[in-house]
MDTraj code that builds the backbone (N, CA, C; nanometers):
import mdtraj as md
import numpy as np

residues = "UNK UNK UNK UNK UNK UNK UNK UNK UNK UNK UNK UNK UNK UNK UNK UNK UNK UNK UNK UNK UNK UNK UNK UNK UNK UNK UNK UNK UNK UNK UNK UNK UNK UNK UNK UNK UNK UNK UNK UNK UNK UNK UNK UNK UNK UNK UNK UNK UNK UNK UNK UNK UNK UNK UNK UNK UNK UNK UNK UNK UNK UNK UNK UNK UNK UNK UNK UNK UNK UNK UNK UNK UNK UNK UNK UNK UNK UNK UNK UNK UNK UNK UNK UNK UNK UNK UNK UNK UNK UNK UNK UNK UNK UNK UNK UNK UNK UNK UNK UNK UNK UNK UNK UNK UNK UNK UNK UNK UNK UNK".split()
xyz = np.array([
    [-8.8321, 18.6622, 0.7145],
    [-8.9232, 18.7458, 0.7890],
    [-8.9482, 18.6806, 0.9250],
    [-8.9346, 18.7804, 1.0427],
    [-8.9339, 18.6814, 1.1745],
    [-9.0838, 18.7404, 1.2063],
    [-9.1197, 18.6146, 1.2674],
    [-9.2547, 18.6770, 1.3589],
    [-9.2955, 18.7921, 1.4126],
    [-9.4527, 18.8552, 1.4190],
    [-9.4533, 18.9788, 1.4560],
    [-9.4677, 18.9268, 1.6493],
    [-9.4062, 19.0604, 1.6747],
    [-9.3953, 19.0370, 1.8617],
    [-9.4957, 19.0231, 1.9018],
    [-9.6265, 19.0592, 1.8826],
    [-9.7538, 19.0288, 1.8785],
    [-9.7985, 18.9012, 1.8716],
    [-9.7448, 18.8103, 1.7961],
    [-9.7671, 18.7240, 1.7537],
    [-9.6983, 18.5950, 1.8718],
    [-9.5300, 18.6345, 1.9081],
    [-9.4977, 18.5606, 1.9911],
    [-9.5461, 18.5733, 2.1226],
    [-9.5722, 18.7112, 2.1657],
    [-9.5828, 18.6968, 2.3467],
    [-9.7528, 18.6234, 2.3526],
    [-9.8131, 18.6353, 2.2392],
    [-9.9755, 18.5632, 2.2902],
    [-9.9268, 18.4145, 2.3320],
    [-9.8295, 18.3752, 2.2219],
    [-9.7792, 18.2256, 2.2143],
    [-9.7031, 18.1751, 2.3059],
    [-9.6172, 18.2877, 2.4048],
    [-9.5571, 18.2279, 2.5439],
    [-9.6498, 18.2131, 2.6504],
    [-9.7735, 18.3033, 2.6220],
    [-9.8540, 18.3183, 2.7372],
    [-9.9446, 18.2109, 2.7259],
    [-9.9454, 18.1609, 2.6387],
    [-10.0751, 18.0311, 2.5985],
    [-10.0158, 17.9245, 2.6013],
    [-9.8676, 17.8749, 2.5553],
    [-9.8088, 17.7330, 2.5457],
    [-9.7415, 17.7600, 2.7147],
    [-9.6482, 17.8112, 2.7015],
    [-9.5704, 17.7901, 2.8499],
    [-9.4677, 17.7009, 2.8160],
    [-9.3877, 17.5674, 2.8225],
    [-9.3157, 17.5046, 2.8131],
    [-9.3612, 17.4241, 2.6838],
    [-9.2349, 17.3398, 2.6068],
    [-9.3096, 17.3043, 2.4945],
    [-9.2356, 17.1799, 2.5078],
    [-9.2833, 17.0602, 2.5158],
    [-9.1891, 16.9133, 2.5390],
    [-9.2366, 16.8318, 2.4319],
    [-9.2585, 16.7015, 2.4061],
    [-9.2972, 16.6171, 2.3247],
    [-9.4260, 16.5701, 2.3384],
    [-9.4916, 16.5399, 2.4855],
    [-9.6070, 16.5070, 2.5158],
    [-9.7162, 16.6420, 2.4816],
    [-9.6610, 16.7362, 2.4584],
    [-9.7694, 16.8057, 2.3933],
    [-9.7481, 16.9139, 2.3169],
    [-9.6893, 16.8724, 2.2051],
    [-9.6160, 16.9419, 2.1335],
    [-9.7386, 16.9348, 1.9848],
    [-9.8471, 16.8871, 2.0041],
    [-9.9440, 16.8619, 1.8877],
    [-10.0257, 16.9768, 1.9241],
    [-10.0522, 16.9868, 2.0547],
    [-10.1292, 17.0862, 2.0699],
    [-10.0525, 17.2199, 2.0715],
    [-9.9427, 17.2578, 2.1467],
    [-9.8382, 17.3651, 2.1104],
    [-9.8377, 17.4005, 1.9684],
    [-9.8285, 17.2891, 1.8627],
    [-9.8330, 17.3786, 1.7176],
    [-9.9836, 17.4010, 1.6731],
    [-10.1051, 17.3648, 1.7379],
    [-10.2837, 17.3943, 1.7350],
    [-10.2655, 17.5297, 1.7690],
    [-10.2137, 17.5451, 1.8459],
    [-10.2250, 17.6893, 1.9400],
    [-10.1821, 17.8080, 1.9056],
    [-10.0155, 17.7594, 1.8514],
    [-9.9485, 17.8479, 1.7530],
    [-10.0103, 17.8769, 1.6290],
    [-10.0910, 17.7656, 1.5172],
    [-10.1684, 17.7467, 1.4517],
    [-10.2829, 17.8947, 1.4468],
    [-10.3704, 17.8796, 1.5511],
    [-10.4566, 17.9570, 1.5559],
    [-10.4147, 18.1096, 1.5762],
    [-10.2825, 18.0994, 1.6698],
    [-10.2645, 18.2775, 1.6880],
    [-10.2127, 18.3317, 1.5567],
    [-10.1340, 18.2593, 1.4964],
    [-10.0993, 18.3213, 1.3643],
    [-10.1978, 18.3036, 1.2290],
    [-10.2939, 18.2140, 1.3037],
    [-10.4026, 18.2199, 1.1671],
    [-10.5093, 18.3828, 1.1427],
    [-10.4933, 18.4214, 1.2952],
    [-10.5689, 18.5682, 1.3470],
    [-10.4845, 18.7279, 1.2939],
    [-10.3706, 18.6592, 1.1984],
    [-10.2754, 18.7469, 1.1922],
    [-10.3198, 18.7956, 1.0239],
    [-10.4415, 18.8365, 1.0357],
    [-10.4668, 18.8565, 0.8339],
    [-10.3530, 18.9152, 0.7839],
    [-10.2491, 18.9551, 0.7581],
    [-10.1625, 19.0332, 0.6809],
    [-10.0894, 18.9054, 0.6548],
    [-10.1037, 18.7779, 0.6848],
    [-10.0064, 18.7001, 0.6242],
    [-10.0788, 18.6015, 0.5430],
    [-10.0322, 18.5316, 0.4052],
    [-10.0874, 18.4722, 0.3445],
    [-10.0424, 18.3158, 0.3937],
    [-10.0568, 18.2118, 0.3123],
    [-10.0480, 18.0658, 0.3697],
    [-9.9099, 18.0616, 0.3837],
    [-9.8300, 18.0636, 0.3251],
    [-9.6506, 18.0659, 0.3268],
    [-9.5975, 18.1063, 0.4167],
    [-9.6131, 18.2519, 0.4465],
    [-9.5865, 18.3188, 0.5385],
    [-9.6108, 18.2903, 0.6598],
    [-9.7536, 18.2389, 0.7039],
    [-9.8052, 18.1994, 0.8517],
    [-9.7396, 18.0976, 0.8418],
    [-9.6762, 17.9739, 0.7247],
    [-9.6637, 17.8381, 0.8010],
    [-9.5064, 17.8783, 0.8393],
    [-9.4408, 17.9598, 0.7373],
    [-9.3223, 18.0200, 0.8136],
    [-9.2826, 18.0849, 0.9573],
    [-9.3946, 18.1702, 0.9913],
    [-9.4049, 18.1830, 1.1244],
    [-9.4578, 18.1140, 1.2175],
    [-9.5491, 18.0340, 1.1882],
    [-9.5922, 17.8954, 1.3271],
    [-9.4173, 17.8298, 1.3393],
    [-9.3720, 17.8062, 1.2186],
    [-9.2156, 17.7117, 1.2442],
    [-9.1079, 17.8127, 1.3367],
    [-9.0978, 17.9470, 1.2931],
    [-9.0184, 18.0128, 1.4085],
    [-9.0781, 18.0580, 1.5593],
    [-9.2047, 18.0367, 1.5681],
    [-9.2314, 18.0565, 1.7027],
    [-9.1966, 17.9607, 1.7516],
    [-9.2409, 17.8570, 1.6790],
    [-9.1952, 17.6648, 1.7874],
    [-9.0530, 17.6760, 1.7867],
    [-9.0082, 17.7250, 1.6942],
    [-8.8553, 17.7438, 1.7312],
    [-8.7802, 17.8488, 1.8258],
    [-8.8674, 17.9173, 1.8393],
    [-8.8036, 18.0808, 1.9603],
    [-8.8527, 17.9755, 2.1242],
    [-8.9832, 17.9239, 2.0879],
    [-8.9951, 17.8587, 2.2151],
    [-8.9544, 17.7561, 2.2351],
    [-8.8935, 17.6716, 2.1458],
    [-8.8243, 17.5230, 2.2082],
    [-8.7067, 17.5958, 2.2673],
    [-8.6060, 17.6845, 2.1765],
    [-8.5215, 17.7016, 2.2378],
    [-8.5012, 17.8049, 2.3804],
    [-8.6479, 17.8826, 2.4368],
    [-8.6516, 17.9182, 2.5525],
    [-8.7238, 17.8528, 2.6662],
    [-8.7801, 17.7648, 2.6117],
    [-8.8638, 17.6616, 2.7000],
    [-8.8271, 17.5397, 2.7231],
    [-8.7934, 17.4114, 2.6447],
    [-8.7494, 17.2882, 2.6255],
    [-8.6432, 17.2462, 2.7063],
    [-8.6413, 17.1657, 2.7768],
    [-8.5452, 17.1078, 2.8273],
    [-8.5012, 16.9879, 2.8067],
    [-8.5683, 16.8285, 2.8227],
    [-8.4979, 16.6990, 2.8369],
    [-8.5374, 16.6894, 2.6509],
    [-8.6708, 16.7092, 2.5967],
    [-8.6839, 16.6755, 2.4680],
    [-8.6449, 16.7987, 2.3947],
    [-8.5332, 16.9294, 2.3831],
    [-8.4759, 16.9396, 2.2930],
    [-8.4397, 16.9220, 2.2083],
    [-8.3414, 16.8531, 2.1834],
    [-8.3119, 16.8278, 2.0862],
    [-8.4149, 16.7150, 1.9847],
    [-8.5070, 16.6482, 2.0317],
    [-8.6105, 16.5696, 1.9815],
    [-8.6557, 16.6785, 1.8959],
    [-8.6786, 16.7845, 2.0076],
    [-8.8362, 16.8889, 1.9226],
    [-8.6990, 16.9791, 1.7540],
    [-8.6111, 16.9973, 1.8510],
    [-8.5236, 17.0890, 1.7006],
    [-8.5439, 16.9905, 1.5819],
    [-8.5345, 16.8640, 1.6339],
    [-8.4785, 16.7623, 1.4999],
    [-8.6129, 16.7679, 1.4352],
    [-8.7200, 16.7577, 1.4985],
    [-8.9015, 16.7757, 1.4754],
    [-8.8684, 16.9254, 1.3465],
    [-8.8358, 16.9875, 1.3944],
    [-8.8595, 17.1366, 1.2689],
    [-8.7472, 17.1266, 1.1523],
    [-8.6430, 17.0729, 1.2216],
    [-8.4915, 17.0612, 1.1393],
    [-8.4986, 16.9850, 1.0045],
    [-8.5922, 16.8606, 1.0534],
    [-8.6482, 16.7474, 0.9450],
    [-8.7266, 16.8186, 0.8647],
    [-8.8306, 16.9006, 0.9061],
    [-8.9694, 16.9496, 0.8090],
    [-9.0570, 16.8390, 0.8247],
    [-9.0346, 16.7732, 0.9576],
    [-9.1422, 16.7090, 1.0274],
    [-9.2646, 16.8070, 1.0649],
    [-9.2351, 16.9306, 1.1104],
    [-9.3330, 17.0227, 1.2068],
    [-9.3644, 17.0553, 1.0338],
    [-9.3464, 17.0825, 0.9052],
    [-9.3981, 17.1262, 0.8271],
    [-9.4939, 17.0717, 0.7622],
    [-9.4562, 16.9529, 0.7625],
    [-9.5684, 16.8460, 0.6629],
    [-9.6872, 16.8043, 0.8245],
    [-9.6728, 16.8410, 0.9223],
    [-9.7271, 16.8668, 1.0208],
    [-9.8656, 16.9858, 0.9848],
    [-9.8160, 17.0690, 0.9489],
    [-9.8680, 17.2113, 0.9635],
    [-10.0034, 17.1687, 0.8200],
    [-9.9226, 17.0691, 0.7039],
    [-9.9359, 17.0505, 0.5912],
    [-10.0950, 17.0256, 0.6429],
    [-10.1017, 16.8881, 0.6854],
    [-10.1893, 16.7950, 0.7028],
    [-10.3008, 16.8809, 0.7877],
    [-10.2890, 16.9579, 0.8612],
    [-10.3730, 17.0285, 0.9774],
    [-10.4634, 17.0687, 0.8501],
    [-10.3381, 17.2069, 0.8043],
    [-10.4376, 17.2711, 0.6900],
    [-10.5399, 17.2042, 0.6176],
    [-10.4814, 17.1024, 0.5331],
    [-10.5399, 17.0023, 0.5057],
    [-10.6715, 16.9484, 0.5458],
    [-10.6764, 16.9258, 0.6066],
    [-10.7965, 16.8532, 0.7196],
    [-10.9087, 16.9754, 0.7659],
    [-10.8415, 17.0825, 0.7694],
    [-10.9192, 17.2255, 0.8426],
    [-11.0297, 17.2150, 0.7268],
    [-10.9387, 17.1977, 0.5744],
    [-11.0402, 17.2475, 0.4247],
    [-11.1221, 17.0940, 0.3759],
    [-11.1246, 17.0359, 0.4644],
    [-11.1777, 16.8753, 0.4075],
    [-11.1068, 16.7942, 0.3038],
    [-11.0292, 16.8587, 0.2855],
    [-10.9689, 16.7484, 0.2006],
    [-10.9382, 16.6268, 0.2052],
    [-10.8758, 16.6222, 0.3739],
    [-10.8541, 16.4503, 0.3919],
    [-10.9782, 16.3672, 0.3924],
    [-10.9969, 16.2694, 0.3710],
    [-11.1307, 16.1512, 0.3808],
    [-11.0964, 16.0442, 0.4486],
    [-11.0307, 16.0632, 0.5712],
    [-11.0038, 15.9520, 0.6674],
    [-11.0962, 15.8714, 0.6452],
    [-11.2471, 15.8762, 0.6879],
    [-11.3289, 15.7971, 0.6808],
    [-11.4084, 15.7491, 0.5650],
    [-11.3300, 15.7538, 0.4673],
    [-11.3861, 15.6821, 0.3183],
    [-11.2807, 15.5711, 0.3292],
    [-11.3982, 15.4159, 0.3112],
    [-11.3827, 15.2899, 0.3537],
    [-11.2780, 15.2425, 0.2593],
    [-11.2854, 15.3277, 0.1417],
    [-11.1579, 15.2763, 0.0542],
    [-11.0214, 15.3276, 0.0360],
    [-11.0095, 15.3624, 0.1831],
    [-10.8718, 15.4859, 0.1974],
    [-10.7918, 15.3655, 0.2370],
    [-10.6473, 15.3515, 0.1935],
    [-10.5293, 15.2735, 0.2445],
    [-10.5365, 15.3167, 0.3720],
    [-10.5329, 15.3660, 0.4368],
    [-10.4878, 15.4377, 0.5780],
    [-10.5327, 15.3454, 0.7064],
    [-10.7060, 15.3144, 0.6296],
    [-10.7747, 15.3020, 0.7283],
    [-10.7402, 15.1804, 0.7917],
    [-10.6719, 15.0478, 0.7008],
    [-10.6498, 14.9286, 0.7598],
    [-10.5173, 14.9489, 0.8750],
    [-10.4653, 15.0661, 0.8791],
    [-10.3853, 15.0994, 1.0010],
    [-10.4678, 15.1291, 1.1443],
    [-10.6144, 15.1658, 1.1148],
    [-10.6362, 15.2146, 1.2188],
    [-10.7456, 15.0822, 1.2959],
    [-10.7230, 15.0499, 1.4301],
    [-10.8325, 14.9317, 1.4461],
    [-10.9776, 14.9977, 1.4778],
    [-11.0410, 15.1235, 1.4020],
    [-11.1421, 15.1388, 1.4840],
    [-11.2637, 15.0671, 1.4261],
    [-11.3779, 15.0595, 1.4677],
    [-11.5051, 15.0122, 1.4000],
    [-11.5564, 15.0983, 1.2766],
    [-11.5851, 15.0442, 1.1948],
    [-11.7037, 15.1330, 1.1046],
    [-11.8188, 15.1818, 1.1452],
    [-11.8409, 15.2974, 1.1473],
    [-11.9543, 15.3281, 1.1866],
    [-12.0636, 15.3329, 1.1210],
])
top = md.Topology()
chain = top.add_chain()
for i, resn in enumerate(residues, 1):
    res = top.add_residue(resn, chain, resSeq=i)
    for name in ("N", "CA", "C"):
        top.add_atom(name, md.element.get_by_symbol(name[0]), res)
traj = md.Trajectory(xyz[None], top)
């Protein structure tokens, strides 16, 4: 099922070029226009956030191409999409002191 056209021209008019330096926020953005799309359930939208980033790398992208294809090609951009969701419903607990994660991060305890 390809994206509704609706769905892509909001997403050319809002991202514009899609490179590596901001390619987190490009899939936020995509994120939200297809979250506004009620006729699709969770599967479906994360299927279509992955072909819009893909209609626009390949009409937008230039030097990080092939970076960003290998980004969706892997199911990098998916377990991407994973974690957002994730985080949107609270599930993650970054900040519970007994998370492995946290000794990666140097910030203070608050």
């Amino acid at each position: 099922m390809s994206p509704s056209t609706a769905n892509l021209n909001i997403a050319r008019e809002r991202v514009g070029n899609v490179d590596k330096v901001g390619f987190a926020d490009v899939l936020r953005i995509i994120m939200e226009i297809v979250e506004m799309d009620a006729d699709l359930n969770g599967v479906e939208a994360k299927t279509h956030v992955i072909e819009i980033i893909r209609i626009l790398i390949n009409e937008t992208a230039e030097d990080d191409k092939d970076w960003l294809v290998e980004m969706v090609d892997s199911g990098i951009v998916s377990s991407m999409i994973d974690v957002i969701i994730c985080a949107s419903k609270g599930v993650l607990d970054l900040n519970n002191k007994k998370c492995p994660l946290r000794s990666l991060f140097k910030c203070k305890p608050r």
